[in-house]
Structures are given as structure tokens and as C-alpha cells.
N, C-alpha and C positions, 0 to 999 in steps of 0.2 A: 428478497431474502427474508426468512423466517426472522420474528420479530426477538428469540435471544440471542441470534446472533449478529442483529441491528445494537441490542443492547451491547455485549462484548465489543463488539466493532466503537462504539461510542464510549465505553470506560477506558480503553486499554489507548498508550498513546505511541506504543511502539511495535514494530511490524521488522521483520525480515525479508527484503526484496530478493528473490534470484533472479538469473538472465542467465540466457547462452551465450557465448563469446562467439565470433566468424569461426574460431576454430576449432568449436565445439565444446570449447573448456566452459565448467560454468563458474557464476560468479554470484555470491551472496552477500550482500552489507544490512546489517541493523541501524535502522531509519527510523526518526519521527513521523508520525503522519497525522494526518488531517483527513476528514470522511464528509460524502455529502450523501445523504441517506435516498432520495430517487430521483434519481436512478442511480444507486449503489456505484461509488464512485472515491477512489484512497488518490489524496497529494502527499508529494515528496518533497520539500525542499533538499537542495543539493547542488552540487558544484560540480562542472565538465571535469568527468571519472569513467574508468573501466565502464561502468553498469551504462552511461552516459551512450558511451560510444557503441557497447554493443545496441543500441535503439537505434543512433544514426545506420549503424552498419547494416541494421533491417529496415531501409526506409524508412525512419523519422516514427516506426511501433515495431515494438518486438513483443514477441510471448515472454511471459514471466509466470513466476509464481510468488505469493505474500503468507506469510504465517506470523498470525497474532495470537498469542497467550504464550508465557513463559514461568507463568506463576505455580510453582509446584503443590502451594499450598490450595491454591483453586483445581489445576487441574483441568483448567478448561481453555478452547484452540481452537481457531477459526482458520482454516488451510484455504485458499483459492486461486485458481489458475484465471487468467484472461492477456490481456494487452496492457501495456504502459508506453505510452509516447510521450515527449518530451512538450510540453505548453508555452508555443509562440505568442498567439492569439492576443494581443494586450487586453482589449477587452475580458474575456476569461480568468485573463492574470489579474486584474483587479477584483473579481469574483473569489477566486483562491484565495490571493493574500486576506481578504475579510474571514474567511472561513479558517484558514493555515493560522494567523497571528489571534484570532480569538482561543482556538484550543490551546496555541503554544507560544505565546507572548513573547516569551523571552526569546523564540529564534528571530525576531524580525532583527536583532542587532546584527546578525548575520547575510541578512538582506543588501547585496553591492548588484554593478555590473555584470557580476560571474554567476551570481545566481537563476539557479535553474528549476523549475517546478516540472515533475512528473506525476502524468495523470495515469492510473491504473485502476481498468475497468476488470471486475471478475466475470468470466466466465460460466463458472463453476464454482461451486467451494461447497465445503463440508464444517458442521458444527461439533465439537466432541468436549463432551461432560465425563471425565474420567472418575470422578466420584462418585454419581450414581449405580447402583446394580439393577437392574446391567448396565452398562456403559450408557448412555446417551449420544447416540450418533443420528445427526439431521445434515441430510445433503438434496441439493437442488437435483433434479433428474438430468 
């Protein structure tokens, strides 16, 4: 991933998940996230939900999509498609919560039994700097 939208990716602390449901509905929640920069890599804490189930429903990873930046005043948006599976692994899960609870302290109060860590890898994504003229659009091929 090009290195400003490494940057965006590490200022911004909130993301928009989508997912398709089995019945083709889709489904959108605005998430805190966590980033591990390589291999380019967004956590989710979260609790067994819609978005939850549609992942089991697709064998334990589903396609998704994430969109970061909502700042109007910036103007700038990091869109990416790949997968998001849900993170068993304990090992891994100690990995995460050191990266998840250093960006975002205050959710470890929310850390129980229920809690659940989604890993979502991009695919794809696109950079866009709506401020510049011309626009500033960077996308992976």
C-alpha cells in the first residue's frame, strides 16, 4: 500500500465495515479499528452480530468492504475490498489485543467472553484526496 494511504490508515481510528448477508441483503456498522501496517492488515473488536454471522455463513471469511475518512473538512478516503474472518487463533489474539488496546485503550474495558476480533485483509483499495486539483486518486492495480 502506497505510503499516504499507510499514513490515513494510521491517523484515522474509525472505518465502516460492509458484508453481504446469505440473503444477499447487505449490512454496514461503523467500527473502531486497529492496523498492522505489513502486511496491510485492519482488527475489529466486536461482539457475536449480523456482520459476525454473515462471516460464519461464508465459512468462518467473507468478502467485505472498509471505508476510512469522513472528515469533510480533510476530504480525504481510503475505500478497500478483501476478506474479514473472524480470529480464533489465541496466540494471534494476544498479538491483536497489544496492537487493538495500544491504539484504543479505552475499549479493553469492553474486552469479556463475547468478545470477538475481526481480521480484514484488503484486496484492493483506492486513495482519494478530494482537495487537490485535480483530485488525487491512488489505487493498487
Amino acid at each position: 500500500m502506497n505510503q499516504i494511504a499507510i499514513d490515513l490508515l494510521t491517523k484515522e481510528r474509525v472505518c465502516v465495515l460492509s458484508v453481504v448477508l446469505a440473503d444477499g441483503s447487505p449490512h454496514a456498522a461503523a467500527l473502531h479499528y486497529s492496523q498492522q501496517i505489513d502486511p496491510v492488515k485492519l482488527f475489529i473488536q466486536t461482539y457475536p452480530t449480523v456482520k459476525t454471522r454473515a462471516i460464519l455463513e461464508g465459512g468462518g471469511a467473507a468478502k467485505a468492504a472498509v471505508v476510512i475518512g469522513f472528515n469533510e473538512q480533510d476530504f480525504l478516503t481510503l475505500q478497500m475490498r478483501g476478506m474479514v474472518n473472524i480470529v480464533s487463533d489465541p496466540a494471534k489474539l494476544e498479538e491483536i489485543y497489544k496492537i487493538h488496546y495500544a491504539k484504543h485503550p479505552e475499549a479493553e474495558k469492553y474486552k469479556s467472553s463475547r468478545t470477538i476480533f475481526l481480521e480484514f485483509t484488503p484486496t484492493w483499495w483506492r486513495y482519494s484526496d478530494l482537495k487537490t486539483d485535480p483530485e488525487t486518486i491512488i489505487e493498487n492495480a
